[in-house]
SEDREN-414644 format. One record per residue (C-alpha): x, y, z; chain. Coordinates in Angstrom, 2 decimals, padded with zeros to 5 digits. Example, Ala and Ser with C-alpha at 12.3 -4.5 7.8 and 13.67 -1.06 7.14 Angstrom:
% residues 2
R_x_y_z_chain
R_012.30_-004.50_007.80_A .
R_013.67_-001.06_007.14_A .
END
This chain:
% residues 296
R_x_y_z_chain
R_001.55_-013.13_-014.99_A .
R_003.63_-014.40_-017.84_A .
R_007.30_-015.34_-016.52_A .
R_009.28_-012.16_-017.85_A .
R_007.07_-009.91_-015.69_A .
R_007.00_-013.04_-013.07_A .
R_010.57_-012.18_-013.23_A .
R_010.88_-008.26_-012.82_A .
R_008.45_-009.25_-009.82_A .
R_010.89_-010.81_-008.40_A .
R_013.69_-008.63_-008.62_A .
R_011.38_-005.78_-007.30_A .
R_010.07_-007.60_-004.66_A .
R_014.22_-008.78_-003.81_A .
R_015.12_-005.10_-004.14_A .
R_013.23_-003.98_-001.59_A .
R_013.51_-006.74_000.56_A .
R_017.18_-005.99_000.85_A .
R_016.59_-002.56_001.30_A .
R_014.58_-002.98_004.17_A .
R_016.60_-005.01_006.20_A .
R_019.52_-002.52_005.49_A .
R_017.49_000.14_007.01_A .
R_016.99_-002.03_010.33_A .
R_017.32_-000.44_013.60_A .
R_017.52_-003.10_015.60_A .
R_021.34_-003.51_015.39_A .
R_021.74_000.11_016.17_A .
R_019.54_-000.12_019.63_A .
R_020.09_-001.38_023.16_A .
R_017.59_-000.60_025.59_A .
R_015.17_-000.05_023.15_A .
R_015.21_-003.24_021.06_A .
R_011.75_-004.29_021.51_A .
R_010.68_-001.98_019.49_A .
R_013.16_-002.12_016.89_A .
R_012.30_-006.18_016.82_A .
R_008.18_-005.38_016.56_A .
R_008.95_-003.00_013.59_A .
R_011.37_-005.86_011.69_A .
R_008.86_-008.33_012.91_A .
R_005.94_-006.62_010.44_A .
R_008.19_-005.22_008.24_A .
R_009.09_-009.01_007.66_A .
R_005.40_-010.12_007.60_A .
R_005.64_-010.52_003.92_A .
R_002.89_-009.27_001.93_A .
R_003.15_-008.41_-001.93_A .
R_005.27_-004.98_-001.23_A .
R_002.82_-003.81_-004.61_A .
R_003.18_-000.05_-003.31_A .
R_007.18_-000.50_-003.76_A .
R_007.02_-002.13_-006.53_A .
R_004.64_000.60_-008.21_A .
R_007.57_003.16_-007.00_A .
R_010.55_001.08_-009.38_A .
R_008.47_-000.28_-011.88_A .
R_007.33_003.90_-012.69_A .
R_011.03_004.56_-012.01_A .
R_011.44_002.51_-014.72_A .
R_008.67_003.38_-016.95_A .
R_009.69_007.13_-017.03_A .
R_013.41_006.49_-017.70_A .
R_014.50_005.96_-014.43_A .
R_016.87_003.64_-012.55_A .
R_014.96_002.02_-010.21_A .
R_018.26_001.21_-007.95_A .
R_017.91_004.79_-007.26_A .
R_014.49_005.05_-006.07_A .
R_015.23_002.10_-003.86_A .
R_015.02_004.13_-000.05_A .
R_011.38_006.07_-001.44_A .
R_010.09_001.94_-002.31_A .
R_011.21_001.19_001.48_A .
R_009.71_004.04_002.99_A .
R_006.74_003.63_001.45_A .
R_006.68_000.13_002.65_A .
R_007.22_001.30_006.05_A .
R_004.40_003.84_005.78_A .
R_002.17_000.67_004.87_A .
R_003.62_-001.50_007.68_A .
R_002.73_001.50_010.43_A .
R_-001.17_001.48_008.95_A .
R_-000.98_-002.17_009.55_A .
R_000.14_-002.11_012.88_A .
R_-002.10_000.44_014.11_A .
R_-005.18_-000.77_011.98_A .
R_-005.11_-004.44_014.05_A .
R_-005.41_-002.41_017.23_A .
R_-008.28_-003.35_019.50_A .
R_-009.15_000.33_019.47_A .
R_-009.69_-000.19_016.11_A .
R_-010.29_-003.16_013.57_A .
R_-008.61_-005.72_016.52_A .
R_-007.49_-007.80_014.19_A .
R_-005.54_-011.02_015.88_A .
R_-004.18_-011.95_012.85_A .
R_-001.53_-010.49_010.37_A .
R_-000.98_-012.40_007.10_A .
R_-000.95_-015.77_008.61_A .
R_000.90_-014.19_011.82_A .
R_000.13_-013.25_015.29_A .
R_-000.70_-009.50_014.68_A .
R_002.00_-006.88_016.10_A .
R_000.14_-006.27_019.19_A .
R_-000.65_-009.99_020.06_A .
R_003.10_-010.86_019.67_A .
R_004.75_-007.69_021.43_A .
R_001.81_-006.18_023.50_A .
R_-000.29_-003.19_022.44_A .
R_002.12_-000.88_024.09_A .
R_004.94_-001.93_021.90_A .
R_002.41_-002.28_018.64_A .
R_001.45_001.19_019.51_A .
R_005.05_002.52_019.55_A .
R_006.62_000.61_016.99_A .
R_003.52_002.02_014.43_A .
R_005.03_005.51_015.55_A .
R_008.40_004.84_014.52_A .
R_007.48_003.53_010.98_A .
R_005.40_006.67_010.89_A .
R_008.71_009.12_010.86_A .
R_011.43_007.23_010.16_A .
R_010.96_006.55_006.38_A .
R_011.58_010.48_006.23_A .
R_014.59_010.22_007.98_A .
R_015.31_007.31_005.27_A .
R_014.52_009.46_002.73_A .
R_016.49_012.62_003.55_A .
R_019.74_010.61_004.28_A .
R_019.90_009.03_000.69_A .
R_023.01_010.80_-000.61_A .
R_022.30_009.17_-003.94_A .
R_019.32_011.33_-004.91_A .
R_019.34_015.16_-005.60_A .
R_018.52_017.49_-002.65_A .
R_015.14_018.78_-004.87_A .
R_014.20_015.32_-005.50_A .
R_014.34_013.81_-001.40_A .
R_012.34_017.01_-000.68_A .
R_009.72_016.04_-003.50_A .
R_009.50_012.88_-002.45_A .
R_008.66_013.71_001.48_A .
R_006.61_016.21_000.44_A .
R_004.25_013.55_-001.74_A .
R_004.64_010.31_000.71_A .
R_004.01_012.86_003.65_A .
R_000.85_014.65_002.39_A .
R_-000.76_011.32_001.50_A .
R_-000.09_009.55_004.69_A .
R_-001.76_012.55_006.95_A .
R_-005.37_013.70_007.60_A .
R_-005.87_014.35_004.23_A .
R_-004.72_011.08_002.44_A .
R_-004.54_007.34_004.47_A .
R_-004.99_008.85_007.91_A .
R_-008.48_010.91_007.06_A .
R_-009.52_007.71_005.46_A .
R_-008.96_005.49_008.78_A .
R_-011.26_007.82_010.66_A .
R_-013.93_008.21_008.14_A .
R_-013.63_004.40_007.87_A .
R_-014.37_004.33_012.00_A .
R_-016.75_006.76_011.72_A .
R_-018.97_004.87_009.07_A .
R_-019.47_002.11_011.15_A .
R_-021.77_003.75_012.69_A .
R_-023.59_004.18_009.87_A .
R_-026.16_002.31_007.29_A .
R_-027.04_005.04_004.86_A .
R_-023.41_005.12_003.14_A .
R_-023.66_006.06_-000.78_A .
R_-021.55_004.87_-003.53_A .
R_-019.83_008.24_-003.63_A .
R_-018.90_008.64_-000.17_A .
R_-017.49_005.00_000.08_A .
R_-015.39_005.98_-002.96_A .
R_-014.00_009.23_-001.31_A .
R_-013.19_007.24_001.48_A .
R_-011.32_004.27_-000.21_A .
R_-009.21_007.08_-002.27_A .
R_-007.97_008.44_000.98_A .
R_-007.67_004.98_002.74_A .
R_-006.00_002.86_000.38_A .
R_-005.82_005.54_-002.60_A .
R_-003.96_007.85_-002.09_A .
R_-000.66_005.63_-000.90_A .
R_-001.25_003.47_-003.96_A .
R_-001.25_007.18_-005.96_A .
R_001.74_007.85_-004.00_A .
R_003.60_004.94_-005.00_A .
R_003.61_005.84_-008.45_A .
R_004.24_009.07_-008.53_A .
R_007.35_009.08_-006.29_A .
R_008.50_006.58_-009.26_A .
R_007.85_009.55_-011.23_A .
R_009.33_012.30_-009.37_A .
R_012.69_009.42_-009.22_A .
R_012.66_009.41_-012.92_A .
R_012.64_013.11_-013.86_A .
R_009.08_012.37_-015.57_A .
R_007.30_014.77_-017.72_A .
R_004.06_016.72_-016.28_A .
R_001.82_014.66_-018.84_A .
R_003.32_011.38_-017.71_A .
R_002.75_012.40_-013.68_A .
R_-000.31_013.13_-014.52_A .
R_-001.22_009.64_-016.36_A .
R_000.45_007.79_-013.65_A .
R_-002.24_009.66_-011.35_A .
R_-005.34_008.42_-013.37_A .
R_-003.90_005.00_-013.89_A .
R_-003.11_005.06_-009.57_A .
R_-006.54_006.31_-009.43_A .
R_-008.36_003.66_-011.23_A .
R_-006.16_001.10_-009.93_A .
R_-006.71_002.47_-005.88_A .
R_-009.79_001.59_-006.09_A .
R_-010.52_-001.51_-007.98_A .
R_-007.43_-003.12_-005.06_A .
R_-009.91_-001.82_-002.28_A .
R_-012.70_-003.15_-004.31_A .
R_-011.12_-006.70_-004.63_A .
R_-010.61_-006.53_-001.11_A .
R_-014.04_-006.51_-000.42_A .
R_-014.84_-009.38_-002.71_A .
R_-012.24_-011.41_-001.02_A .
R_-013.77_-010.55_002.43_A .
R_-016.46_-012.84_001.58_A .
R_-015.16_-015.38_-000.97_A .
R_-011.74_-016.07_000.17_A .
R_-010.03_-018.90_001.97_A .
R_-008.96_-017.74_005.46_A .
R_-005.02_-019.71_005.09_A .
R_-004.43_-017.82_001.87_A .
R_-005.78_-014.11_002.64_A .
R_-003.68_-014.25_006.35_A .
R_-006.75_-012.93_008.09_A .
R_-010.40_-013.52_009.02_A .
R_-012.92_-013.66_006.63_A .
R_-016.59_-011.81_007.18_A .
R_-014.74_-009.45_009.22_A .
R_-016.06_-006.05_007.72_A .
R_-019.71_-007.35_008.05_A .
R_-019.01_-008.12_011.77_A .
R_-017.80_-004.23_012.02_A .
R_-020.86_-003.22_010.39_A .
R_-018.52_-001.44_007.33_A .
R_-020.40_-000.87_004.54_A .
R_-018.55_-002.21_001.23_A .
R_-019.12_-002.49_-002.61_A .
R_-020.23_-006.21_-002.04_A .
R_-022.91_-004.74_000.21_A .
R_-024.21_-001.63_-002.03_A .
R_-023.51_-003.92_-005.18_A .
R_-023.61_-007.42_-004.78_A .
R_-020.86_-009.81_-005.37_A .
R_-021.67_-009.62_-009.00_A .
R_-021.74_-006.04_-009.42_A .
R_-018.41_-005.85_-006.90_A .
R_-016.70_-007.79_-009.17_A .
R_-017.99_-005.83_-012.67_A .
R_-016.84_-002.58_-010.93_A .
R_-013.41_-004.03_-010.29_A .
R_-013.03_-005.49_-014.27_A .
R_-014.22_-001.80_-015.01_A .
R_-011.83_000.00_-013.50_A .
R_-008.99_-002.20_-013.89_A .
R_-009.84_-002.40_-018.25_A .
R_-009.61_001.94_-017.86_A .
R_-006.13_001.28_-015.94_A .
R_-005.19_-000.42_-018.32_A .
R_-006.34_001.91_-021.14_A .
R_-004.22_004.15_-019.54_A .
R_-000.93_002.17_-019.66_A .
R_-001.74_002.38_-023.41_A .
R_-000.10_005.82_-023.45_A .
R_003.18_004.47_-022.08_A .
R_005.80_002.51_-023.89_A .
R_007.55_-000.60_-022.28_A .
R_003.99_-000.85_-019.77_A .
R_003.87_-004.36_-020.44_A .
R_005.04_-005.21_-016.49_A .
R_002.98_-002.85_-015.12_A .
R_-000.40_-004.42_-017.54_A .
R_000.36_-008.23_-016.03_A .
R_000.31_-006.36_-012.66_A .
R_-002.66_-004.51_-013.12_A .
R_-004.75_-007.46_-014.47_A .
R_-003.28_-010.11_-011.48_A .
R_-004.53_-008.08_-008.95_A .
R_-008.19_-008.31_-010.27_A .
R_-007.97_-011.78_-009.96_A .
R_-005.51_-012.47_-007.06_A .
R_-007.35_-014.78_-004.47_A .
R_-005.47_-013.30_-000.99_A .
END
């Protein structure tokens, strides 16, 4: 990235990072604070918060103030942080490590993990409704999105199908793509169009943001299978060769690294094709292009 969009990063990345700890419940509990401290604890994981920074930086895009759109970019975050949680389970990936960290589970018992997964899973609706600073019509548009894409037919639907492959060794191209769109798609799709729905955008410019989302969905997933077998272990937070040792079937394995990493440049050069029909997309192009190449 050059260092004005370096920049806007930065404040995005501060935004929401502010916004998140203001929407803490661990002051507000007693008896229950071990939960409120495992949901701060991978809430405060880190990671590149790229899904709230998609919601601002479309905010912006369509007109918006992103200041306004600030409680949709935490709750999205908090969406992300509940997959997390629950995807590190030893019922499902058993991941020990989170970026770098003891996973939620390993540092507050599976119990807890389990619990404080649930309570990122409703509260960023609560967030949502109780943000005086946004139109009734828009709080309900923007529950209705984050809400349909987080369920059995958007990240959820993709977990089990995900689960359900392992089992398998005869997946096809187009059935690890409809998978990937629910699993990691769809919120990424989400993302932007709450931005949009924030902003007052037009129909034509919801429906770029979907194609760009789209595009961009998949070649994230897609890098993330590179990086499953190329990357160092310190900077990607996690185990490497893990998705072979779950038998998953990825676009290294149907492709080869090569063609993984053509597909990628492919759909990120159409994502960015599509930021073409935007003015002012010049943030949202260094983004696009950095995470083709990001190395964790």
């Amino acid at each position: 990235m050059n260092e004005t969009s370096k920049e806007i990063m930065s404040g995005y990345v501060s935004a929401v990072e502010q916004t998140l700890k203001k929407y803490s419940l661990t002051p507000r509990l007693i008896q229950q604070a071990s939960v409120g401290k495992a949901m701060d604890y991978s809430l405060e994981a880190g990671g590149k918060r790229i899904r709230p920074v998609l919601v601002q930086a479309f905010c912006d895009l369509c007109g918006g103030n992103a200041k306004n759109v600030l409680s949709a970019a935490a709750a999205i975050e908090m969406i992300h942080t509940f997959s997390l949680i629950h995807d590190d389970l030893p019922c499902m990936d058993d991941d020990d490590l989170r970026r770098g960290k003891p996973s939620c589970h390993k540092k507050f018992g599976e119990a807890c993990a389990v619990l404080a997964g649930d309570a990122l899973a409703v509260y960023p609706f609560e967030v949502i409704s109780s943000d005086e600073s946004l139109a009734p019509e828009i709080r309900v548009k923007l529950i209705n999105e984050l809400a349909s894409s987080t369920g059995a037919e958007g990240m959820i639907g993709g977990q089990i199908i995900d689960m359900e492959n392992e089992e398998r060794d005869d997946i096809s191209e187009q059935e690890l793509i409809f998978m990937y769109s629910l699993k990691t798609g769809k919120l990424i799709k989400t993302a932007c169009v709450m931005g949009c729905i924030a902003a007052g955008a037009s129909d034509e410019q919801v429906k770029l943001a979907k194609e760009y989302a789209e595009c961009l969905g998949l070649a994230f997933q897609i890098v993330d299978d590179i990086l499953d077998v190329t990357a160092d272990e310190k900077k990607l937070g996690k185990p490497t060769g893990s998705d072979s040792e779950e038998n998953k079937t990825t676009f290294v394995d149907l492709l080869g690294l090569d063609g993984a990493k053509k597909k990628a440049a492919e759909l990120t050069e159409k994502s960015l094709e599509i930021l073409d029909r935007f003015e002012n997309s010049g943030f949202l192009k260094e983004l696009t292009e950095y995470l083709l190449v990001r190395d964790h």
